[in-house]
PyMOL Python script that loads the backbone (N, CA, C, O; Angstrom):
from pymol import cmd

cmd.read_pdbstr("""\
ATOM      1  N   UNK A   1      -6.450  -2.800  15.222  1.00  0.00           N
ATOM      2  CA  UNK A   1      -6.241  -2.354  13.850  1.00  0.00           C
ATOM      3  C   UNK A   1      -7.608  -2.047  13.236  1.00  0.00           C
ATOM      4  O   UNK A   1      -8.677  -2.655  13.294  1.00  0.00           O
ATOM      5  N   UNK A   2      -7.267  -0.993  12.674  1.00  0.00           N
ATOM      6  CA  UNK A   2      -9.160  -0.638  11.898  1.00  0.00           C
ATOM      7  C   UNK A   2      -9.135  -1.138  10.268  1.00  0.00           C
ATOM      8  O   UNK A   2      -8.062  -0.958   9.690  1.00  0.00           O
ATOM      9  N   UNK A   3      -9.976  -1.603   9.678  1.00  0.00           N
ATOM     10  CA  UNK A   3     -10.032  -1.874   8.718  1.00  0.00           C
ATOM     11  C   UNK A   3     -10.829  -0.706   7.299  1.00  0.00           C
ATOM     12  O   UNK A   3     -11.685   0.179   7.338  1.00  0.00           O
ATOM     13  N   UNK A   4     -10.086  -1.248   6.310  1.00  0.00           N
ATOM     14  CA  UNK A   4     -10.712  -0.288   4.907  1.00  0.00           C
ATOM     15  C   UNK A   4     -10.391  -0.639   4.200  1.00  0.00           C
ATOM     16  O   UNK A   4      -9.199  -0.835   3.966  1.00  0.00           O
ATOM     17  N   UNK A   5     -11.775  -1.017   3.169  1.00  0.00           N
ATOM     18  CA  UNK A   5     -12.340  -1.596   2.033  1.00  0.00           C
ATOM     19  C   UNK A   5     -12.016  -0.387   1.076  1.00  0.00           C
ATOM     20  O   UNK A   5     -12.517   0.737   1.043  1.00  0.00           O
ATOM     21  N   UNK A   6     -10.566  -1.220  -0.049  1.00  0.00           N
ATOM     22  CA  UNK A   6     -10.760  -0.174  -1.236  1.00  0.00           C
ATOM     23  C   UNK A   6     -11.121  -1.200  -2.480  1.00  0.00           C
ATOM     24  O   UNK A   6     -10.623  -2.317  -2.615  1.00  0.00           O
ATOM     25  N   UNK A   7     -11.911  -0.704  -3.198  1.00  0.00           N
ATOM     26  CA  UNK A   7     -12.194  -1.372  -4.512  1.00  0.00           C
ATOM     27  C   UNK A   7     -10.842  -0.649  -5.526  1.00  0.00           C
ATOM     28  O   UNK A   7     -10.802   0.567  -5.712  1.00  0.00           O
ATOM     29  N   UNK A   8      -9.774  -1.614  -6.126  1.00  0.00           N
ATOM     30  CA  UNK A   8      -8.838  -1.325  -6.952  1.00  0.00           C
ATOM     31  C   UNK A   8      -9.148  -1.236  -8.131  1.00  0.00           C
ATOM     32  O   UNK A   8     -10.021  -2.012  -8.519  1.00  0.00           O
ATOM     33  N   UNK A   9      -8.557  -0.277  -9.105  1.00  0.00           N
ATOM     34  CA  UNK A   9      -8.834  -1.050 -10.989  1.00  0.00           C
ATOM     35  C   UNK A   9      -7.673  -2.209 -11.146  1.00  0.00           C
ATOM     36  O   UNK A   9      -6.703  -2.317 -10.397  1.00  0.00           O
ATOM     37  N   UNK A  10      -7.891  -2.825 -11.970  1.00  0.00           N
ATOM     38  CA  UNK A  10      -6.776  -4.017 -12.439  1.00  0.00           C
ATOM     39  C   UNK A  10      -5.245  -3.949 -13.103  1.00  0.00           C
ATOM     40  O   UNK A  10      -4.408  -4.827 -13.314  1.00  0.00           O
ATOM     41  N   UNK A  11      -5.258  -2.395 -13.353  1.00  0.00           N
ATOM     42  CA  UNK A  11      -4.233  -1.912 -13.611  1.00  0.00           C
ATOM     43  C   UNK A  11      -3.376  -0.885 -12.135  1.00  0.00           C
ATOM     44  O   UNK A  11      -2.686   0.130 -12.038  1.00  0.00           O
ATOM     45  N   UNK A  12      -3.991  -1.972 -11.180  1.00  0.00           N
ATOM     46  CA  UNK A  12      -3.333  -1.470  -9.586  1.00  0.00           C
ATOM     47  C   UNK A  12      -2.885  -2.318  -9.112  1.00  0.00           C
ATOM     48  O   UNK A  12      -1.754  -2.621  -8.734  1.00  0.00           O
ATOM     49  N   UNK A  13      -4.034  -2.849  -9.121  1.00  0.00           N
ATOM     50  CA  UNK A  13      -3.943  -4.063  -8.268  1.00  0.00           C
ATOM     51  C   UNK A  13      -3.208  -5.184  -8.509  1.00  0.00           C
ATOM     52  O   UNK A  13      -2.872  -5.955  -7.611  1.00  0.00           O
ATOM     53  N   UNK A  14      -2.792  -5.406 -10.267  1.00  0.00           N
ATOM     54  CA  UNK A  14      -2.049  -6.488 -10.694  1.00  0.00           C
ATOM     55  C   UNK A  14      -0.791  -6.234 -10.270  1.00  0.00           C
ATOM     56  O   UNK A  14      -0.264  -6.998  -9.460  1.00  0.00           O
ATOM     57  N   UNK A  15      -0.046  -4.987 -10.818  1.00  0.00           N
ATOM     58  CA  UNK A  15       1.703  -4.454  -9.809  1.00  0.00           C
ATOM     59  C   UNK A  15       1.357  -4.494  -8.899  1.00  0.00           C
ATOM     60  O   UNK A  15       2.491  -4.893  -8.634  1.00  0.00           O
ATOM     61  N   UNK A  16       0.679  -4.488  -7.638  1.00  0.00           N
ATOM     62  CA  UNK A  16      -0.064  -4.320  -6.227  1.00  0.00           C
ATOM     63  C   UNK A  16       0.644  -5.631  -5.878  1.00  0.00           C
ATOM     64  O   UNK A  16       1.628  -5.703  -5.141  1.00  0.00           O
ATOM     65  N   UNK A  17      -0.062  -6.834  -6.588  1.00  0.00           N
ATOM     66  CA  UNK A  17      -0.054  -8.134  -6.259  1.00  0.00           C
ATOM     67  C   UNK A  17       1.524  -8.660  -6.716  1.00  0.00           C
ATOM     68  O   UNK A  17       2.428  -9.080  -5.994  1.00  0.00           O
ATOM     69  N   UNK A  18       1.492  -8.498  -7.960  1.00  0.00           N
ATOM     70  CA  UNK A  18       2.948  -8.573  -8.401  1.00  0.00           C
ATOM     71  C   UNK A  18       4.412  -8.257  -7.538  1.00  0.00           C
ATOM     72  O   UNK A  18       5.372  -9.027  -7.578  1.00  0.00           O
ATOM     73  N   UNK A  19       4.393  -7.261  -6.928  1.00  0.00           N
ATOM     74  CA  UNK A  19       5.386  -6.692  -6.176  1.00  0.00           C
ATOM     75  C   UNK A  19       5.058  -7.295  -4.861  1.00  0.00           C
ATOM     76  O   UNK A  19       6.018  -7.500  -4.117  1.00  0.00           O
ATOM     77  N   UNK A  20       3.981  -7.586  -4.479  1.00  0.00           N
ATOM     78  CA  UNK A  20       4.122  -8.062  -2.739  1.00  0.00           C
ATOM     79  C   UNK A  20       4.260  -9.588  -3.178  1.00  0.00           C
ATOM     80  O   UNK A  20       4.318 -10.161  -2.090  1.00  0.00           O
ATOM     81  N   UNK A  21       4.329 -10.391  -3.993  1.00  0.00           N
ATOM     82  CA  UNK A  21       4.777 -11.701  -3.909  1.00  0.00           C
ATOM     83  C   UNK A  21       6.324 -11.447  -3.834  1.00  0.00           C
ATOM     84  O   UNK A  21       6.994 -11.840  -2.879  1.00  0.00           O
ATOM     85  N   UNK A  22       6.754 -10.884  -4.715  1.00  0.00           N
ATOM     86  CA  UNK A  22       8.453 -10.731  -5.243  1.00  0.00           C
ATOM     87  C   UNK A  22       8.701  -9.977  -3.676  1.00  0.00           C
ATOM     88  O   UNK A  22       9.929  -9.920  -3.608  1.00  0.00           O
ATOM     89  N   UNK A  23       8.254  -9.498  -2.652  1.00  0.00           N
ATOM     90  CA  UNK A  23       8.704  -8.693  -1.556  1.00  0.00           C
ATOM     91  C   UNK A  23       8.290 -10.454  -0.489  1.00  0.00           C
ATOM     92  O   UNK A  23       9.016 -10.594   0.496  1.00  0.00           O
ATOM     93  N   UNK A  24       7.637 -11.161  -0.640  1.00  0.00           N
ATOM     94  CA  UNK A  24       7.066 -12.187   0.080  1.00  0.00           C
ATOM     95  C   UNK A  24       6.084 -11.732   0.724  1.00  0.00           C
ATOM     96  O   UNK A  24       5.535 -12.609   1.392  1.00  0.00           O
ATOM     97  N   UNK A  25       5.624 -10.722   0.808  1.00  0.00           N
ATOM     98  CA  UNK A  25       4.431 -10.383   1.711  1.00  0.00           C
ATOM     99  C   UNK A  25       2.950  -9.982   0.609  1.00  0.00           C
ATOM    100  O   UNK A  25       2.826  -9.655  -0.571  1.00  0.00           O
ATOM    101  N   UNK A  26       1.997 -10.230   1.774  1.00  0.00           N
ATOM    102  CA  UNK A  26       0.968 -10.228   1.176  1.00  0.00           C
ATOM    103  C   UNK A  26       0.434  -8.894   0.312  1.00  0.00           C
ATOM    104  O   UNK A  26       1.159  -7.932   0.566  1.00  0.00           O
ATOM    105  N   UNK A  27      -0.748  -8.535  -0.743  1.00  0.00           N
ATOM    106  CA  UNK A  27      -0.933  -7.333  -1.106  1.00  0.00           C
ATOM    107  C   UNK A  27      -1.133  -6.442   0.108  1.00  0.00           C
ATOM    108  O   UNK A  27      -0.560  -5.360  -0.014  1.00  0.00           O
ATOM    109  N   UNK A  28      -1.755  -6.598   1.178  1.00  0.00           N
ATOM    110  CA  UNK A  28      -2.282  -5.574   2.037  1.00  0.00           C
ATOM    111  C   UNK A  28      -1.439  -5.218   3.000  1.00  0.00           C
ATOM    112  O   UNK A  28      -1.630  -4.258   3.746  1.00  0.00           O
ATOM    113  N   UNK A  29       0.138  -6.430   3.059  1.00  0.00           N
ATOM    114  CA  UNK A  29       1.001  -5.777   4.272  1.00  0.00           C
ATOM    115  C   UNK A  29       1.416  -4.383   3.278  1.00  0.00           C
ATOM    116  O   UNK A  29       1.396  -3.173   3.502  1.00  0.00           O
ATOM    117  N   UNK A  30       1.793  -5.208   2.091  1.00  0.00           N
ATOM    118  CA  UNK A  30       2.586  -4.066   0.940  1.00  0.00           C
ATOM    119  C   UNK A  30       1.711  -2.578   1.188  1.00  0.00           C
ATOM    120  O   UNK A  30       2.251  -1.539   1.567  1.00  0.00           O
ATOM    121  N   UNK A  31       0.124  -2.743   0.858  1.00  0.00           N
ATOM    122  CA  UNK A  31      -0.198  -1.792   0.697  1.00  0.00           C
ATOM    123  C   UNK A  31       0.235  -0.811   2.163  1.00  0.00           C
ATOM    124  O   UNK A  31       0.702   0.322   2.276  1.00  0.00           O
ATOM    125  N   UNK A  32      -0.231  -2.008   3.306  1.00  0.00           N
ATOM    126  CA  UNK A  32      -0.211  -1.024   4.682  1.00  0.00           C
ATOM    127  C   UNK A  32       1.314  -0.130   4.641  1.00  0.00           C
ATOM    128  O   UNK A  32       1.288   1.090   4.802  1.00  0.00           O
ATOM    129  N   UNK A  33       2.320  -0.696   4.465  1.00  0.00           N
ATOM    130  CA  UNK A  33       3.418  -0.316   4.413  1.00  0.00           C
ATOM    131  C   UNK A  33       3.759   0.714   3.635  1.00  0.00           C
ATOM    132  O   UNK A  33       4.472   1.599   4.109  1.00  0.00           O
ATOM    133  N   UNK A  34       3.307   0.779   2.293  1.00  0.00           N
ATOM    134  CA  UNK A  34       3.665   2.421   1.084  1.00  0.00           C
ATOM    135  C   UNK A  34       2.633   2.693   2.071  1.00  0.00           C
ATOM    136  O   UNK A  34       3.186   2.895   3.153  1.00  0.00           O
ATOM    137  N   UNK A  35       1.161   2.799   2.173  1.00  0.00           N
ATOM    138  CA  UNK A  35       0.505   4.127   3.092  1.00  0.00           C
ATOM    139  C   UNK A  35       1.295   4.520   3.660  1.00  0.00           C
ATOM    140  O   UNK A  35       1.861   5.506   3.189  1.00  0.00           O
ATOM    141  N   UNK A  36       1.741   4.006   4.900  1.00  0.00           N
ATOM    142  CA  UNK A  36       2.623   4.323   5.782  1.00  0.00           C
ATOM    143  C   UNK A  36       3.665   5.102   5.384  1.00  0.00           C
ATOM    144  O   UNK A  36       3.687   6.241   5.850  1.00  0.00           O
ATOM    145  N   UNK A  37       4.383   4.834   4.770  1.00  0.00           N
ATOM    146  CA  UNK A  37       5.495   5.610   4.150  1.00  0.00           C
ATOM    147  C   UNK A  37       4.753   6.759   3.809  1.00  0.00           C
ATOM    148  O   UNK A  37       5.004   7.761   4.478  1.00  0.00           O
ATOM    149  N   UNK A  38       3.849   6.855   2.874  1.00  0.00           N
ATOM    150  CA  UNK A  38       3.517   8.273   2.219  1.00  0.00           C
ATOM    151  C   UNK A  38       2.647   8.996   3.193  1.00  0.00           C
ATOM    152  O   UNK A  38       2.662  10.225   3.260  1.00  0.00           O
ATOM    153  N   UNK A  39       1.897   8.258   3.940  1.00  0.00           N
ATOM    154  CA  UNK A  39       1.895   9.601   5.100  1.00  0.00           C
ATOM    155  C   UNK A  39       2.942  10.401   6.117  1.00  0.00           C
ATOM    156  O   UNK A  39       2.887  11.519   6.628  1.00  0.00           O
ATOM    157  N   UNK A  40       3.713   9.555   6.168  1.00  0.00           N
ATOM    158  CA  UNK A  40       4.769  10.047   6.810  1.00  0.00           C
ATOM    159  C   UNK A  40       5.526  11.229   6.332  1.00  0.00           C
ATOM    160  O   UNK A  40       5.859  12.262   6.914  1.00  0.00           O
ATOM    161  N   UNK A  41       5.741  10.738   4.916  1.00  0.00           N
ATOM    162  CA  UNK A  41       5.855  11.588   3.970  1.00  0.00           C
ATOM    163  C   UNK A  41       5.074  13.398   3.914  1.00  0.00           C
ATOM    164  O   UNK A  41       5.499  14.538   4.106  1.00  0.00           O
ATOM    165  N   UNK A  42       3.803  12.792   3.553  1.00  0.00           N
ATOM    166  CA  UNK A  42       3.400  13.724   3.153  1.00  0.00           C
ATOM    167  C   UNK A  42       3.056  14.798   4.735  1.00  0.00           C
ATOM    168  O   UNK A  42       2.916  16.021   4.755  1.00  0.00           O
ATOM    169  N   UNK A  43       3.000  13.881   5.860  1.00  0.00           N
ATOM    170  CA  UNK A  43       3.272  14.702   6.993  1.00  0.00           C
ATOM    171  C   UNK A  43       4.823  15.443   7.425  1.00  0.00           C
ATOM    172  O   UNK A  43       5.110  16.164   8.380  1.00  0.00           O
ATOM    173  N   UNK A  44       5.619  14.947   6.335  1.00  0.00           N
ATOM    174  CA  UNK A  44       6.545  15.721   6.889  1.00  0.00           C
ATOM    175  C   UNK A  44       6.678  16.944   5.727  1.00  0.00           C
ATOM    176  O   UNK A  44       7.447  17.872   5.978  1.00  0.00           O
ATOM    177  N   UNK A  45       6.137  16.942   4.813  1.00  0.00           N
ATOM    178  CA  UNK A  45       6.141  17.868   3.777  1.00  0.00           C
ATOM    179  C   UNK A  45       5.276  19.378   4.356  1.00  0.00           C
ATOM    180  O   UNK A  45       5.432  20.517   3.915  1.00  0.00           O
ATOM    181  N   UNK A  46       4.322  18.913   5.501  1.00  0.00           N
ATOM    182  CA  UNK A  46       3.790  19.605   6.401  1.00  0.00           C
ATOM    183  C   UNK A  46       4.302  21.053   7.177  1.00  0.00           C
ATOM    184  O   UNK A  46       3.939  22.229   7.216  1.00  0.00           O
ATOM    185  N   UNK A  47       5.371  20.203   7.760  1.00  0.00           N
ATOM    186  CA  UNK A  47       6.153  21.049   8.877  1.00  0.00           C
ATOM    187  C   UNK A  47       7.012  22.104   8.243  1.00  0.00           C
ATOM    188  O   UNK A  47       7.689  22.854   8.946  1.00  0.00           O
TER     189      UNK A  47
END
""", "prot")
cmd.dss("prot")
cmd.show_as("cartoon", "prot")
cmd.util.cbc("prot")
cmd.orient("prot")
């Protein structure tokens, strides 16, 4: 797995944090997971 350092504003990162407790998972599975989705996304907006 490769890693990447994002610096958030506090008006991200607080729903960020907020929503991955209420999901049980941590902020960064949450985050890995919407990336994921929206590239997928936006790779299929591609084709």
């Amino acid at each position: 797995m490769t890693t990447i350092t994002l610096e958030l504003p506090q008006n991200i990162y607080e729903p960020l944090q907020k929503a991955a407790a209420k999901a049980g998972q941590s902020p960064q599975e949450l985050i890995t997971k919407l990336l994921g989705q929206s590239i997928e996304n936006f790779a299929d907006d591609l084709l």
